[in-house]
Biopython code that builds the backbone (N, CA, C, O; Angstrom):
import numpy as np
from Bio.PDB.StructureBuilder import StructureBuilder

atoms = [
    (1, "UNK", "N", (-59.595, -81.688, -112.462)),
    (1, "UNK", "CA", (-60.317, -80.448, -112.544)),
    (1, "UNK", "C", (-60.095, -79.657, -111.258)),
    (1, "UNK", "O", (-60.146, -80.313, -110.218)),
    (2, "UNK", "N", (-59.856, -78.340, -111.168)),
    (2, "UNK", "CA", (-59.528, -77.135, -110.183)),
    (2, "UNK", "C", (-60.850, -76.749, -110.019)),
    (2, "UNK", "O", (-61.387, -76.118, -110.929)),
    (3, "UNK", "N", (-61.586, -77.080, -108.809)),
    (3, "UNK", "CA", (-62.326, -76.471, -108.329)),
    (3, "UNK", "C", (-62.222, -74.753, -107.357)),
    (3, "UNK", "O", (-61.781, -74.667, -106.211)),
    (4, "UNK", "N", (-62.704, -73.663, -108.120)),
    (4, "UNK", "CA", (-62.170, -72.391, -106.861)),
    (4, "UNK", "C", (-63.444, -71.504, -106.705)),
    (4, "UNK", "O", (-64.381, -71.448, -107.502)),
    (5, "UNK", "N", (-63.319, -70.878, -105.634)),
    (5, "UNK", "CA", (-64.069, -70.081, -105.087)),
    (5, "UNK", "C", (-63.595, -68.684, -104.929)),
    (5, "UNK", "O", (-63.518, -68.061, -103.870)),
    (6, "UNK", "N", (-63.362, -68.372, -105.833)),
    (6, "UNK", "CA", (-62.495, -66.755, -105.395)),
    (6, "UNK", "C", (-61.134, -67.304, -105.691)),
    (6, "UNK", "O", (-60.910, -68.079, -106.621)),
    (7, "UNK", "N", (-59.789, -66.638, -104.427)),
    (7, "UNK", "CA", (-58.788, -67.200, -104.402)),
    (7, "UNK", "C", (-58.816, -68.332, -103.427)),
    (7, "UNK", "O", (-57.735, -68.660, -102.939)),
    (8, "UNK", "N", (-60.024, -69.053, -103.030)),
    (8, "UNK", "CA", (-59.829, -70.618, -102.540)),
    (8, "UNK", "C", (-59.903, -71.483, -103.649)),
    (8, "UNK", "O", (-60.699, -71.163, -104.532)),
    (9, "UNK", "N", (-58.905, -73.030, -103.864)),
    (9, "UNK", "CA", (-59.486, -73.638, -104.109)),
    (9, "UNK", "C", (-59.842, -75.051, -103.138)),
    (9, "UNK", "O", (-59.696, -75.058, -101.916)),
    (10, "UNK", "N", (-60.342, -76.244, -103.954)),
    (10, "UNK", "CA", (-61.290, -77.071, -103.176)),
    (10, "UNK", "C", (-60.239, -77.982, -103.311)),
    (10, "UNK", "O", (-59.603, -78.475, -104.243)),
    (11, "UNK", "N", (-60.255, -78.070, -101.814)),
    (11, "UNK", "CA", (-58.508, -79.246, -101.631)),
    (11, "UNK", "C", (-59.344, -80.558, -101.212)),
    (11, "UNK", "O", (-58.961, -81.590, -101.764)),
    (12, "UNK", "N", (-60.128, -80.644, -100.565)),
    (12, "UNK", "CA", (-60.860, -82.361, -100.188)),
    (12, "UNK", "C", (-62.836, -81.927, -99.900)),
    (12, "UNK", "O", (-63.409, -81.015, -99.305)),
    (13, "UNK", "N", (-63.220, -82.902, -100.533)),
    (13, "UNK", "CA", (-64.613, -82.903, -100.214)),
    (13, "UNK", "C", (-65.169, -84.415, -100.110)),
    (13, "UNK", "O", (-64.871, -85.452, -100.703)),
    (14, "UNK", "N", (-66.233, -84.051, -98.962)),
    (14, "UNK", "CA", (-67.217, -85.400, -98.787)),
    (14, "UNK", "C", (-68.476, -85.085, -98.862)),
    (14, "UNK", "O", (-69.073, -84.531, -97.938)),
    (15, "UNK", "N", (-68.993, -85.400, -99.943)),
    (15, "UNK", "CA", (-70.399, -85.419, -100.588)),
    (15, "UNK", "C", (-71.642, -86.154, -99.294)),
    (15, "UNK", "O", (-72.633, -85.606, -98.811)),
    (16, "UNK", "N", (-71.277, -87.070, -99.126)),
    (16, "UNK", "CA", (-71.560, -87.817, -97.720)),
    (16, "UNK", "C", (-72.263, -87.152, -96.882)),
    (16, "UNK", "O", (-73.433, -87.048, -96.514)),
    (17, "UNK", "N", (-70.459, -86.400, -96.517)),
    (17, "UNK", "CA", (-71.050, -85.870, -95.081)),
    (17, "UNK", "C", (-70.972, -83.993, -94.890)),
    (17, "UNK", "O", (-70.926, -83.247, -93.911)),
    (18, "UNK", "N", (-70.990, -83.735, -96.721)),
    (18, "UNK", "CA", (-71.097, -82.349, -97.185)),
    (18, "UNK", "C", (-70.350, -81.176, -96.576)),
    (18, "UNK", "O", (-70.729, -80.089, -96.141)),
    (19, "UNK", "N", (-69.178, -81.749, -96.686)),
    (19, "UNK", "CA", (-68.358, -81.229, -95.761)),
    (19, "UNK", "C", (-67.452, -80.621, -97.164)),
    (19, "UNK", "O", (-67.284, -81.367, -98.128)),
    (20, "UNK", "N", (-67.022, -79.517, -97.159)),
    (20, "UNK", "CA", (-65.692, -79.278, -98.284)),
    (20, "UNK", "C", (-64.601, -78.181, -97.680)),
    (20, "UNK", "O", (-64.827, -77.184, -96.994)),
    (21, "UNK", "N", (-63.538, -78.624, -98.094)),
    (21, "UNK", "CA", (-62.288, -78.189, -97.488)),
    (21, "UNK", "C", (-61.845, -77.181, -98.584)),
    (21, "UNK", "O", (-62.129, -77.488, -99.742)),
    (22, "UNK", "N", (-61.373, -76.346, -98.426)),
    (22, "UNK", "CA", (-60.571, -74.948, -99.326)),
    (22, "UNK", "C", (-59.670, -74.623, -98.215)),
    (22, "UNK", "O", (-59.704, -74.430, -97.000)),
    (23, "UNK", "N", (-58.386, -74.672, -99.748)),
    (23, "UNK", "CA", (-56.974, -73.794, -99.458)),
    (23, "UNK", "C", (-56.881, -72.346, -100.033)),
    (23, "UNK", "O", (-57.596, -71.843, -100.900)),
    (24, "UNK", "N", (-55.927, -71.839, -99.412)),
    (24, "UNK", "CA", (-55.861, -70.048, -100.101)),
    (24, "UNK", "C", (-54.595, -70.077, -99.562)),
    (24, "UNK", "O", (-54.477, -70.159, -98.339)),
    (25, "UNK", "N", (-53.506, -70.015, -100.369)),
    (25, "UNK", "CA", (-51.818, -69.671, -100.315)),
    (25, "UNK", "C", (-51.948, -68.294, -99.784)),
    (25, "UNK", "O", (-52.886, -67.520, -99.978)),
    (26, "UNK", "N", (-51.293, -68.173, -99.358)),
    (26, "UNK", "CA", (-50.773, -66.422, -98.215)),
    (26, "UNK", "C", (-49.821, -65.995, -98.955)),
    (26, "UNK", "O", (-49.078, -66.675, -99.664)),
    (27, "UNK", "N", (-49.824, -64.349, -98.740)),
    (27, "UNK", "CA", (-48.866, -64.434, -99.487)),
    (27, "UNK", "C", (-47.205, -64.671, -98.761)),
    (27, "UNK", "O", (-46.170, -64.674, -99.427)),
    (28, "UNK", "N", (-47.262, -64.800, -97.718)),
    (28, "UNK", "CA", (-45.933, -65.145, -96.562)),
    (28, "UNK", "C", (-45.865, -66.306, -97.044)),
    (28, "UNK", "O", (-45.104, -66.875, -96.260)),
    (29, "UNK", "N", (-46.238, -67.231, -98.025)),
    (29, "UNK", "CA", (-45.651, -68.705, -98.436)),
    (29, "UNK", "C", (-47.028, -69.779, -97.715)),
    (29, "UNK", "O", (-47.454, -70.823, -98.208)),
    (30, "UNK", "N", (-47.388, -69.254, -96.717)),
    (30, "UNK", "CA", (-48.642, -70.296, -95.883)),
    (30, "UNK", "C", (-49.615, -70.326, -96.605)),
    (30, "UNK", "O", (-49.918, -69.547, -97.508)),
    (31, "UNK", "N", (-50.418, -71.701, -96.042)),
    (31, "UNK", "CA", (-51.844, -71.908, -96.636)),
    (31, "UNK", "C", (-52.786, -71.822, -95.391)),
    (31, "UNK", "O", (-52.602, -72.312, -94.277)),
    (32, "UNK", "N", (-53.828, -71.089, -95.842)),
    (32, "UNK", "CA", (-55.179, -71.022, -94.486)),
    (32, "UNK", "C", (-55.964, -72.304, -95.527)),
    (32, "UNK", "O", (-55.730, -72.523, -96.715)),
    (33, "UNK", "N", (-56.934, -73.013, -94.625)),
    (33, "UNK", "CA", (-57.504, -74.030, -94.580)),
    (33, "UNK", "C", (-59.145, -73.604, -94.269)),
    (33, "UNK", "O", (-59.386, -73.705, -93.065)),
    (34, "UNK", "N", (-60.227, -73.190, -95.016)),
    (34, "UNK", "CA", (-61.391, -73.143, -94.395)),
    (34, "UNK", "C", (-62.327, -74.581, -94.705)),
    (34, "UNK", "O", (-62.175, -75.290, -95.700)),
    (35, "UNK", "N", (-63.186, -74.787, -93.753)),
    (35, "UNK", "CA", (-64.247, -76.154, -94.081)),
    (35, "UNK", "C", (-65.324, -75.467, -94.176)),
    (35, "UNK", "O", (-65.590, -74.494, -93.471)),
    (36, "UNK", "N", (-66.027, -75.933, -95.068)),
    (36, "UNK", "CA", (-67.622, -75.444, -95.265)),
    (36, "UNK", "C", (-68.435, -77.101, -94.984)),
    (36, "UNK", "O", (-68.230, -78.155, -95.585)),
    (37, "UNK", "N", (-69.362, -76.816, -93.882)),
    (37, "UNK", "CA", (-70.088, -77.861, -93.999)),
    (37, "UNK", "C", (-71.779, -76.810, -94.501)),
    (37, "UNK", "O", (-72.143, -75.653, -94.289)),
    (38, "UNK", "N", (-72.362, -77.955, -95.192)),
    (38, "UNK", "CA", (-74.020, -77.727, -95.984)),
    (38, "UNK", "C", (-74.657, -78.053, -94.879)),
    (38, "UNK", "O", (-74.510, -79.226, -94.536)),
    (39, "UNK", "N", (-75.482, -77.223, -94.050)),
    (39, "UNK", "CA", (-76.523, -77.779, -93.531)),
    (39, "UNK", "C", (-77.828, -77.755, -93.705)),
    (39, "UNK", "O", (-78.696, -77.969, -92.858)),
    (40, "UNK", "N", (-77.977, -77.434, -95.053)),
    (40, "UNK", "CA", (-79.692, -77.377, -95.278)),
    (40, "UNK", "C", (-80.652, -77.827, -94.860)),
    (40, "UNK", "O", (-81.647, -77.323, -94.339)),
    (41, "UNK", "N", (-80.161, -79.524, -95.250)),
    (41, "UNK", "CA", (-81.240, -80.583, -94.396)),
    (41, "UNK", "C", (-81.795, -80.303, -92.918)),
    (41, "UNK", "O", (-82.923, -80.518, -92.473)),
    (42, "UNK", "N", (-80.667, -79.759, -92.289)),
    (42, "UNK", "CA", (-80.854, -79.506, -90.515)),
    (42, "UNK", "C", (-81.591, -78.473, -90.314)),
    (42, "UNK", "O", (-82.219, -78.359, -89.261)),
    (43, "UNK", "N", (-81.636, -77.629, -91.202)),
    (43, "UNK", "CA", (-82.433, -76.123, -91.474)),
    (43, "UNK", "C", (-84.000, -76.692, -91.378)),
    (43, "UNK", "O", (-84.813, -76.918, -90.482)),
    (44, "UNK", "N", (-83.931, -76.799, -93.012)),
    (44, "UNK", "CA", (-85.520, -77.355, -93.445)),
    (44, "UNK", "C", (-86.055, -78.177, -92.246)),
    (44, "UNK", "O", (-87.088, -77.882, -91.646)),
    (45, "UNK", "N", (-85.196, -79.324, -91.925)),
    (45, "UNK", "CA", (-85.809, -80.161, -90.595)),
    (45, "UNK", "C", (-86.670, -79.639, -89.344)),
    (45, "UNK", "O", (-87.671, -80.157, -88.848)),
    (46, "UNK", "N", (-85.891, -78.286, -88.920)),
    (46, "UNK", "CA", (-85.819, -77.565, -87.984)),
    (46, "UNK", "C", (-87.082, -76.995, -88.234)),
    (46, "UNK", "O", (-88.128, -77.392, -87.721)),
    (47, "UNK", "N", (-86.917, -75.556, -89.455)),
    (47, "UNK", "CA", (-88.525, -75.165, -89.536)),
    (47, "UNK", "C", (-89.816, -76.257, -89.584)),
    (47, "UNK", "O", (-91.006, -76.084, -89.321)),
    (48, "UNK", "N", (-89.152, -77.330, -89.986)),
    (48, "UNK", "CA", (-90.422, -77.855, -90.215)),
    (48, "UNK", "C", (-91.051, -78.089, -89.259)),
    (48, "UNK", "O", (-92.280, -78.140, -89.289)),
    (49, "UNK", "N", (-90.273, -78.303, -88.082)),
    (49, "UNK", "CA", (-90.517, -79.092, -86.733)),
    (49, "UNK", "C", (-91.252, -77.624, -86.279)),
    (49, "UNK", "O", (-92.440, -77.518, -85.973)),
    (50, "UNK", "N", (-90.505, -76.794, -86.301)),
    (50, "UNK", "CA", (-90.838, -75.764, -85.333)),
    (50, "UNK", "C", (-92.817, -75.428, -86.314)),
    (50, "UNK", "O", (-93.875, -75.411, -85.685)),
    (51, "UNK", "N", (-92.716, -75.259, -87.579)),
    (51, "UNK", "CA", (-93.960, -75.129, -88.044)),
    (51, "UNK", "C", (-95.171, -76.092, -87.434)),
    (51, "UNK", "O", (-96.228, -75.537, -87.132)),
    (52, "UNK", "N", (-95.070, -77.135, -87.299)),
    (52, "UNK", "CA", (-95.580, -78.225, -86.658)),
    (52, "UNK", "C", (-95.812, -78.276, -85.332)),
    (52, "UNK", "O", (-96.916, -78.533, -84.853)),
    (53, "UNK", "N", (-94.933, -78.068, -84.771)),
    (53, "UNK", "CA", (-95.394, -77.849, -82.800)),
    (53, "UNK", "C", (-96.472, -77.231, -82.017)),
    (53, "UNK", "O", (-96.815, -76.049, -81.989)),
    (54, "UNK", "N", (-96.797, -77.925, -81.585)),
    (54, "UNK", "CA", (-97.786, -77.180, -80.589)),
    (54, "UNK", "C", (-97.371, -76.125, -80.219)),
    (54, "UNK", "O", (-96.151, -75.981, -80.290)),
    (55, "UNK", "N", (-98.100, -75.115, -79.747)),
    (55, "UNK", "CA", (-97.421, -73.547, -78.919)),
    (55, "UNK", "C", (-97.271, -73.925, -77.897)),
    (55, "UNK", "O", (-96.090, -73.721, -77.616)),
    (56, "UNK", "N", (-97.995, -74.594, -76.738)),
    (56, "UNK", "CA", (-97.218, -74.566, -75.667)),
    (56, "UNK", "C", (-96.620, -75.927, -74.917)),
    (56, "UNK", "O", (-96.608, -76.966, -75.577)),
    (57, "UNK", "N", (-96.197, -75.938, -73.749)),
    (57, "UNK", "CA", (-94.869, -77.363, -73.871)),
    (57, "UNK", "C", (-96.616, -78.660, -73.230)),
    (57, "UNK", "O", (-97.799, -78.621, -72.890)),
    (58, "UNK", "N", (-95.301, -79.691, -73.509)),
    (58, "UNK", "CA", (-96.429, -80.451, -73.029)),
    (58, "UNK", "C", (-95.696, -82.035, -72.952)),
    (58, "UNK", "O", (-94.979, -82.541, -73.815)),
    (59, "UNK", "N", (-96.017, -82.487, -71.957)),
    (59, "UNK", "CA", (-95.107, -83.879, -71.472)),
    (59, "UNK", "C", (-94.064, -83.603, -70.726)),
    (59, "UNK", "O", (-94.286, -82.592, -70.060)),
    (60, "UNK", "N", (-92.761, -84.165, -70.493)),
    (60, "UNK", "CA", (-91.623, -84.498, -69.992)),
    (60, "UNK", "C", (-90.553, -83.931, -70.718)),
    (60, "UNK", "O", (-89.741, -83.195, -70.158)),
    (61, "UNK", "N", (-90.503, -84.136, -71.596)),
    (61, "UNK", "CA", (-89.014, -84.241, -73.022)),
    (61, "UNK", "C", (-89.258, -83.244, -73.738)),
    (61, "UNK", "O", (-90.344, -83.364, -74.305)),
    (62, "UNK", "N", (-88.536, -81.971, -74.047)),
    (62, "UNK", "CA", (-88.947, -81.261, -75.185)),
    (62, "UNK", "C", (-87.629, -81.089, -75.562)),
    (62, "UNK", "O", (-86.698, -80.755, -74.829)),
    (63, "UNK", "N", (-87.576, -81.522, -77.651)),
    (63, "UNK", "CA", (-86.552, -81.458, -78.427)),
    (63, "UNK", "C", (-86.734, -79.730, -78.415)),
    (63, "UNK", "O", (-87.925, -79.458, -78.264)),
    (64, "UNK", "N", (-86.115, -78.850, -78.499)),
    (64, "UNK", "CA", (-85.798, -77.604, -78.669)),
    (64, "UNK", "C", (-84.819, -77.050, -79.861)),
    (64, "UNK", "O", (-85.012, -76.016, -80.501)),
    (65, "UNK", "N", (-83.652, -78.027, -80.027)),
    (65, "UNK", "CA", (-82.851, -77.666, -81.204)),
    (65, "UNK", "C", (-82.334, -78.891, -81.826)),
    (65, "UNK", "O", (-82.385, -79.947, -81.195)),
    (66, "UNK", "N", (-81.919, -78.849, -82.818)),
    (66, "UNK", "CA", (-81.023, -80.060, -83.830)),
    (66, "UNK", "C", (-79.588, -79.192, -84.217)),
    (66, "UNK", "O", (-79.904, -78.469, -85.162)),
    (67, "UNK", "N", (-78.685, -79.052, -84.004)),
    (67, "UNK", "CA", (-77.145, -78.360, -84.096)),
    (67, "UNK", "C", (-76.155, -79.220, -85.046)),
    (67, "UNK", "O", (-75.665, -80.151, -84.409)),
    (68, "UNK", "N", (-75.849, -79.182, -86.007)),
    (68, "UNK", "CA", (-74.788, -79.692, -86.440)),
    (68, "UNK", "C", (-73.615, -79.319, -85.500)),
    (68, "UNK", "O", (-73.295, -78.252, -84.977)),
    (69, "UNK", "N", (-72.931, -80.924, -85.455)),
    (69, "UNK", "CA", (-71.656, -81.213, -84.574)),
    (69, "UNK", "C", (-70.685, -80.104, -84.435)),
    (69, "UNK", "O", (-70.188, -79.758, -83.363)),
    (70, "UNK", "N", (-70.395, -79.444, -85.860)),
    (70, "UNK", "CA", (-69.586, -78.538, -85.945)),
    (70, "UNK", "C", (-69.645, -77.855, -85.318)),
    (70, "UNK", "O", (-68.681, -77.528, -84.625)),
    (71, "UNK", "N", (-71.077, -77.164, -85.229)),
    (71, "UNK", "CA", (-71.222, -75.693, -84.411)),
    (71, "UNK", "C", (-71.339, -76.342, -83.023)),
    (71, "UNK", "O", (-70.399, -76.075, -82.275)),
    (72, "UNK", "N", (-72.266, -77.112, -82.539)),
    (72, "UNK", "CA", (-72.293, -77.575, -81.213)),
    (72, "UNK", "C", (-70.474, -77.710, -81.023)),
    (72, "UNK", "O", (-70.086, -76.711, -80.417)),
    (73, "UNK", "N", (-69.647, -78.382, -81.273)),
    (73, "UNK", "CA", (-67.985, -77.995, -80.568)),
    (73, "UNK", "C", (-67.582, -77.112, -80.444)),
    (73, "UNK", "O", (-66.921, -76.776, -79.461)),
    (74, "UNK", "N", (-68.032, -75.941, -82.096)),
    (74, "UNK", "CA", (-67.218, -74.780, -82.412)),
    (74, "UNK", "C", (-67.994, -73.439, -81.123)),
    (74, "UNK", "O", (-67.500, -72.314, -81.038)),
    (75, "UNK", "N", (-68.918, -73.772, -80.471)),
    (75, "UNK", "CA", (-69.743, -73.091, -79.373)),
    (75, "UNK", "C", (-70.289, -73.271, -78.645)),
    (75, "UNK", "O", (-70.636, -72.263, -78.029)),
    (76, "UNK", "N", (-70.843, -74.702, -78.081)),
    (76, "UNK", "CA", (-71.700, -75.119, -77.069)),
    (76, "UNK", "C", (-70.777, -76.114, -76.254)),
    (76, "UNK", "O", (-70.914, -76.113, -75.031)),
    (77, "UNK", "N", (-69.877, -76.939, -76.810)),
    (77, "UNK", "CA", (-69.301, -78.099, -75.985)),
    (77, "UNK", "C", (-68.904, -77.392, -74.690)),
    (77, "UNK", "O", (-69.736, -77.168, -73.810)),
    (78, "UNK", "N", (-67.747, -77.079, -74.599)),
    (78, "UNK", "CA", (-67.342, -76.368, -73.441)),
    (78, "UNK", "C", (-68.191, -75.885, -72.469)),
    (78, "UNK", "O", (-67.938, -75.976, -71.268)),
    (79, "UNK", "N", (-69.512, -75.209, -73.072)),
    (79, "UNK", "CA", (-70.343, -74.885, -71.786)),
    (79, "UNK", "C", (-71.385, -75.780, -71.617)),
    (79, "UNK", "O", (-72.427, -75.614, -70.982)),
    (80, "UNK", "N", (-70.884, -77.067, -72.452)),
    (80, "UNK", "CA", (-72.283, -78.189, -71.837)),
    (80, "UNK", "C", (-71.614, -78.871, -71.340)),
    (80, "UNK", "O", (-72.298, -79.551, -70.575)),
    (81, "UNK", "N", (-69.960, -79.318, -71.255)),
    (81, "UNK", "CA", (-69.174, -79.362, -70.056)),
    (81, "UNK", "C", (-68.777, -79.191, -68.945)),
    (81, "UNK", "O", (-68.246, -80.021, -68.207)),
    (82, "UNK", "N", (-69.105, -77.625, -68.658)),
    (82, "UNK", "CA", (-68.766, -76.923, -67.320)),
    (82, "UNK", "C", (-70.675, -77.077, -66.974)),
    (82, "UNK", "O", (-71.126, -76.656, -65.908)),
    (83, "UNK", "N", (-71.356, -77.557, -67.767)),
    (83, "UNK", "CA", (-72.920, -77.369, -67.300)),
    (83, "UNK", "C", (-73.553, -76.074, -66.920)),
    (83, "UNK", "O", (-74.299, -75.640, -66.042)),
    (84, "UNK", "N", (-72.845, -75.601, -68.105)),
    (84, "UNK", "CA", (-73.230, -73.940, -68.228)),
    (84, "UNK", "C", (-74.299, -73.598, -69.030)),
    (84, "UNK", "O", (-74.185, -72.841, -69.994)),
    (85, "UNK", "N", (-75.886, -74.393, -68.499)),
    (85, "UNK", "CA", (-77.024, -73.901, -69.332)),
    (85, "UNK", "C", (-77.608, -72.325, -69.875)),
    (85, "UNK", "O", (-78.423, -71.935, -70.711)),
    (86, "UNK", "N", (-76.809, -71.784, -69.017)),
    (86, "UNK", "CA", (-77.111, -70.616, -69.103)),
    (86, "UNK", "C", (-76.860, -69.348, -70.960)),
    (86, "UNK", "O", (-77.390, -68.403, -71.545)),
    (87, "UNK", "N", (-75.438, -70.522, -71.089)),
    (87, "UNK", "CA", (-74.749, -70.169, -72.096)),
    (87, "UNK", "C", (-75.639, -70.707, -73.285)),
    (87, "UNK", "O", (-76.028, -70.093, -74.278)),
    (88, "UNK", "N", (-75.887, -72.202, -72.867)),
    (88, "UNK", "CA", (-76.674, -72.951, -74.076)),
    (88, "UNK", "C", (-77.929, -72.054, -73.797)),
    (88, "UNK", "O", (-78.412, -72.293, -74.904)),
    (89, "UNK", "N", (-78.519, -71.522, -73.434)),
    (89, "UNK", "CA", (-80.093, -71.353, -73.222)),
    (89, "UNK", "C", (-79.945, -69.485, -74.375)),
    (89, "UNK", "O", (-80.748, -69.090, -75.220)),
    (90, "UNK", "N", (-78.533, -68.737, -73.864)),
    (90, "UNK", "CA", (-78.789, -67.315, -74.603)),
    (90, "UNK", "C", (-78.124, -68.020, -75.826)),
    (90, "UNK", "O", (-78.400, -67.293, -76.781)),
    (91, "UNK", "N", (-77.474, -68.950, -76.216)),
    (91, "UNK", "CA", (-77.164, -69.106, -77.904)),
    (91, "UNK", "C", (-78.314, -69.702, -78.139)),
    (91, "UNK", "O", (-78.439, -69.625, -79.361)),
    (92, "UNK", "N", (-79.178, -70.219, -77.730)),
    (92, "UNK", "CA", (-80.607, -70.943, -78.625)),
    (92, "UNK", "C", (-81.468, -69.819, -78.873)),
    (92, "UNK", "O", (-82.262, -69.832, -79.814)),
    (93, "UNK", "N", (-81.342, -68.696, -77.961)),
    (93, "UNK", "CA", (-82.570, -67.853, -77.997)),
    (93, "UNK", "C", (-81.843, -66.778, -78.627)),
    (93, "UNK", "O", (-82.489, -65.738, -78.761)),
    (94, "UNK", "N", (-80.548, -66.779, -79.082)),
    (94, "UNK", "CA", (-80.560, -65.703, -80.109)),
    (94, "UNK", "C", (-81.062, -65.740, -81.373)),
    (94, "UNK", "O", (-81.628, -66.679, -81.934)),
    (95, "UNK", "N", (-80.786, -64.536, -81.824)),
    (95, "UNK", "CA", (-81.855, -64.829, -83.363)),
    (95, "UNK", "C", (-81.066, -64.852, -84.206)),
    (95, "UNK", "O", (-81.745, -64.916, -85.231)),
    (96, "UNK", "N", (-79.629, -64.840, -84.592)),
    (96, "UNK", "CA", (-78.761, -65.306, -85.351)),
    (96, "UNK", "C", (-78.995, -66.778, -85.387)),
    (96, "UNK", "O", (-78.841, -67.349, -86.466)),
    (97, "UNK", "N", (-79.444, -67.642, -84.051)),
    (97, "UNK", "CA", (-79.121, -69.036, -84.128)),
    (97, "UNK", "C", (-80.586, -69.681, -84.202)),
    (97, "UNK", "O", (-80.809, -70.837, -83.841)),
    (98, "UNK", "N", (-81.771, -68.620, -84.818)),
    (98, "UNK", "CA", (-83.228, -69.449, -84.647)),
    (98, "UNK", "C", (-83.215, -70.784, -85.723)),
    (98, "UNK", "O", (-84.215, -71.496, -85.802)),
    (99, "UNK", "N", (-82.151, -71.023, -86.438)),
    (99, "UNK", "CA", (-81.884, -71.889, -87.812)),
    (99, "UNK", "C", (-82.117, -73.713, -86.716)),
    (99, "UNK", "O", (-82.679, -74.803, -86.824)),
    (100, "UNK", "N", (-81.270, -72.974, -85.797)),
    (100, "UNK", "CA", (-80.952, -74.275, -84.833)),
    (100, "UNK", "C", (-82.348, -74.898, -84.010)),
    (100, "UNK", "O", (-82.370, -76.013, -83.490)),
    (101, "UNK", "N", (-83.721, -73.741, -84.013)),
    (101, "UNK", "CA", (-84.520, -74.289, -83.345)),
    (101, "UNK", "C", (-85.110, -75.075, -83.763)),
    (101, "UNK", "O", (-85.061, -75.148, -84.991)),
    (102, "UNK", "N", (-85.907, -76.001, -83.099)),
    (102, "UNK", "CA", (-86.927, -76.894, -83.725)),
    (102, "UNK", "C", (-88.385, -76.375, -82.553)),
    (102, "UNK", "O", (-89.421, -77.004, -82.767)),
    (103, "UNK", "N", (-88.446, -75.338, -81.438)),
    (103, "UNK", "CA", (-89.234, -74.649, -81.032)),
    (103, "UNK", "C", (-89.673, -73.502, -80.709)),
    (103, "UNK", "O", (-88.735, -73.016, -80.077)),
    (104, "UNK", "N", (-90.446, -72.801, -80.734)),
    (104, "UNK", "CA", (-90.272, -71.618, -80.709)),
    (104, "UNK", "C", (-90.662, -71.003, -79.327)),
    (104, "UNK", "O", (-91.580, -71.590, -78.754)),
    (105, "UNK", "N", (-90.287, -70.250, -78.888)),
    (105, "UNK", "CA", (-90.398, -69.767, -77.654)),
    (105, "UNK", "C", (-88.388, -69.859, -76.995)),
    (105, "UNK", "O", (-87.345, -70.284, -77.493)),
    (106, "UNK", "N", (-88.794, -69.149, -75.586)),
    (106, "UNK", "CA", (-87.596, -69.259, -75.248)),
    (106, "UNK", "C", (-87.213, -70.462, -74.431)),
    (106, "UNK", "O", (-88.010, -71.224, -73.884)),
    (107, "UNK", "N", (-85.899, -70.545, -74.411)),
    (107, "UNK", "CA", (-85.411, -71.872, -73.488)),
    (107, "UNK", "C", (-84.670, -71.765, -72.146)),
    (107, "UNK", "O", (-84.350, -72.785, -71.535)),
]
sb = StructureBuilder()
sb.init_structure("model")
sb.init_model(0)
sb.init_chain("A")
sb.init_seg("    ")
for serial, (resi, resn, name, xyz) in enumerate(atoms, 1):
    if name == "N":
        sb.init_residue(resn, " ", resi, " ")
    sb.init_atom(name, np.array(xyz, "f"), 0.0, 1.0, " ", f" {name:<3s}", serial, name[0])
structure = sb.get_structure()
């Protein structure tokens, strides 16, 4: 069975680890390759946490975000490498990326 999405179709998937791969032929003869990973679970997790929290901090340790791997490489590795909090601190507190919080306030 041909799984497609438009002009992608679905070249490998892992149910697992909800990851699915799509090809799209070019028309120069090449194939582009996109991955879709599902992160719902990490979503729902997230609000839930953040619904749940106290408003203000309290103890030692505060979880602040949960990131699927993907995006943490595809944008944070490098600057949690060079120990560039600065970088991690304006991608948590943007509001494109509040999906990623598990607190609310800034970091």
């Amino acid at each position: 069975m041909i799984i497609r999405d438009g002009e992608w179709t679905l070249a490998d998937s892992d149910l697992k680890l909800k990851r699915f791969v799509w090809a799209r032929q070019n028309p120069d003869g090449t194939t582009t390759y996109r991955t879709d990973y599902h992160a719902d679970d990490t979503v729902e997790a997230n609000r839930d946490m953040r619904n749940a929290a106290s408003k203000g901090w309290q103890g030692d340790w505060h979880k602040v975000a949960s990131i699927p791997l993907n995006v943490y490489y595809d944008q944070l590795h490098e600057a949690v490498m060079q120990d560039d909090m600065r970088h991690v601190s304006r991608f948590l507190n943007d509001a494109d990326n509040r999906a990623w919080r598990t607190k609310e306030g800034r970091v």
